[in-house]
C-alpha positions as CSV (number, residue, x, y, z in Angstrom):
1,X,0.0,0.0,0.0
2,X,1.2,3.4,-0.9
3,X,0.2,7.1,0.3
4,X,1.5,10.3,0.0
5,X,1.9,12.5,3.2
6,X,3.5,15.5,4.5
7,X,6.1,14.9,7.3
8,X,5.1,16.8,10.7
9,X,8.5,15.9,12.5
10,X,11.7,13.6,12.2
11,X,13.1,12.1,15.1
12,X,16.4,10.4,14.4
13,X,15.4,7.4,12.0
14,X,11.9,8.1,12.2
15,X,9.6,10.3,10.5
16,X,6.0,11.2,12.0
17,X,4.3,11.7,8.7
18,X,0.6,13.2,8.3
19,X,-1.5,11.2,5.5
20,X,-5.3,11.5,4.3
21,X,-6.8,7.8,4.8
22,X,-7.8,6.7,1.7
23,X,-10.7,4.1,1.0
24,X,-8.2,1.2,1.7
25,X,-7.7,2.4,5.0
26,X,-11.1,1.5,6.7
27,X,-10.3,-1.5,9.3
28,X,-6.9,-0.3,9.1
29,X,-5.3,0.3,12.8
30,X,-1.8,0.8,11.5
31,X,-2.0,4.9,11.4
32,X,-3.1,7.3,14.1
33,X,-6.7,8.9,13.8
34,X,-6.4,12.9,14.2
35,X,-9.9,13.2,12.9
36,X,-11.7,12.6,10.0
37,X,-9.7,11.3,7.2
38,X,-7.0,12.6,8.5
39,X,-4.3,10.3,10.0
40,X,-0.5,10.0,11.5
41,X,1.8,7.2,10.9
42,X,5.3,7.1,12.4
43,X,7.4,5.5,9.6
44,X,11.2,4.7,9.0
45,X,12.6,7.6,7.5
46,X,14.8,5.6,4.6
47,X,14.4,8.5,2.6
48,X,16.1,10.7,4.7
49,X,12.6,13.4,5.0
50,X,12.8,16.4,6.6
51,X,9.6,18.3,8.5
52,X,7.2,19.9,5.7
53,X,8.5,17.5,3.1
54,X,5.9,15.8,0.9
55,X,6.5,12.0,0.8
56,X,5.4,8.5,-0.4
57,X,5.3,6.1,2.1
58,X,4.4,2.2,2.1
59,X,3.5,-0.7,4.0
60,X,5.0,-3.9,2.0
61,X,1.9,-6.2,1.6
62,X,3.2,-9.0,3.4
63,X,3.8,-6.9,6.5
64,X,-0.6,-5.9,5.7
65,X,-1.4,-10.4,6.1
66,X,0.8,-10.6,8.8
67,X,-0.6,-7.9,10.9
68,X,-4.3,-8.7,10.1
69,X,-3.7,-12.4,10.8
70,X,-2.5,-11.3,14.6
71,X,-5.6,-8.9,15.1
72,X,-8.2,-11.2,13.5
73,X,-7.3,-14.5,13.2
74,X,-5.6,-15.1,16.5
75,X,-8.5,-14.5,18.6
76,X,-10.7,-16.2,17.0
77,X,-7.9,-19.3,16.9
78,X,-7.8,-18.5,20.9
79,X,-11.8,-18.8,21.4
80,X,-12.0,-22.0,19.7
81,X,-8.7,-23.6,21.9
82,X,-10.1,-22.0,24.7
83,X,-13.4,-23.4,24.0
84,X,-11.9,-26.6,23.8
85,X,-9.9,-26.5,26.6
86,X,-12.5,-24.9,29.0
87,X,-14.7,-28.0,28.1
88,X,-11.7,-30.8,28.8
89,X,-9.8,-29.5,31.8
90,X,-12.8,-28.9,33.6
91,X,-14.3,-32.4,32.0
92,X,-17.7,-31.2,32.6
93,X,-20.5,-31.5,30.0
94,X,-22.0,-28.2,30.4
95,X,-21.4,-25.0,27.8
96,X,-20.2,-22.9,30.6
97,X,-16.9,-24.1,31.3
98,X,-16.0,-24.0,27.3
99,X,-17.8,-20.8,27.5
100,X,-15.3,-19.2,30.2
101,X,-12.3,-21.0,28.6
102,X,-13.5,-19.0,25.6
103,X,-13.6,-15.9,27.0
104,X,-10.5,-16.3,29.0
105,X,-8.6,-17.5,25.9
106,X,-9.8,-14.5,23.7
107,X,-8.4,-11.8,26.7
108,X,-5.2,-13.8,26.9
109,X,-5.0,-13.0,22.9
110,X,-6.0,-9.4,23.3
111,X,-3.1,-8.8,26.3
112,X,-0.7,-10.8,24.0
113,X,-1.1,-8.7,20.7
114,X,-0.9,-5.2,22.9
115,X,2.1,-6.6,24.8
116,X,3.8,-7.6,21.1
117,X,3.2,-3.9,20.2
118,X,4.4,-2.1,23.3
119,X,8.0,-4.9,22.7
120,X,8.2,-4.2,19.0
121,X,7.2,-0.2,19.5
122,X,10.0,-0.1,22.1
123,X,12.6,-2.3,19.6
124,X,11.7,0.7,16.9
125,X,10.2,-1.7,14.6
126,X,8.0,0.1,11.9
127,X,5.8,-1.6,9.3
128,X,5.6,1.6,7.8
129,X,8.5,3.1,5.6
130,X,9.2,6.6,4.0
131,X,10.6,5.1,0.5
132,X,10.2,8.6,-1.1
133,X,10.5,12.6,-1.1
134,X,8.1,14.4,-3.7
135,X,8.6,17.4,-5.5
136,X,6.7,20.3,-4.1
137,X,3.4,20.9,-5.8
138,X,2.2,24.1,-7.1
């Protein structure tokens, strides 16, 4: 996915960029919301961006499955195992127990993808990369 944006600030190797969300960006939790259609995305600055530059910037669409198999997939993956488990360990025959492992499984999922993003925020891993400065429009 590609969008154009203006850099707000640059902070070493990273660039805070300003981009209006396009139609491809509804489910999307990648960027910032500053209002409507209007988003912020910290990116690596590769292209070296200064503040008030005009740039493209991308998310490789490998990084896009990965991240929407974590927020999607893996719960529901977790309330099936927790289902399942829920109903075994506590060998009983009634919906409850698979019920609570379900809902216990889903809020172990939920505190392990915002504990992932707190680790790889932290590392300074970005999906999002500035791959290009823009000439100034007129």
């Amino acid at each position: 996915m590609r969008e154009i944006g203006i850099v707000a600030a640059v902070d070493g190797s990273q660039a805070v960029v300003n981009i209006t969300a396009g139609e491809q960006c509804n489910g999307c939790t990648v960027c910032r919301s500053l209002g409507e259609n209007r988003m912020q995305v910290i990116a690596h600055n590769r292209a070296s961006a200064r503040a008030g530059d005009m740039v493209a910037i991308e998310v490789a669409p490998s990084k896009i499955i990965k991240n929407s198999f974590i927020v999607f997939i893996f719960p529901l993956l977790m309330l099936i195992i927790g289902y399942v488990l829920g109903s075994e360990v506590l060998s009983s025959s009634s919906q409850g127990a698979g019920i609570i492992g379900s809902l216990t499984a889903v809020i172990l999922s939920f505190v392990i993808i915002r504990l992932t993003d707190v680790r790889r925020r932290r590392q300074g891993v970005e999906d999002v990369e500035v791959v290009e400065i823009l000439p100034p429009t007129s």
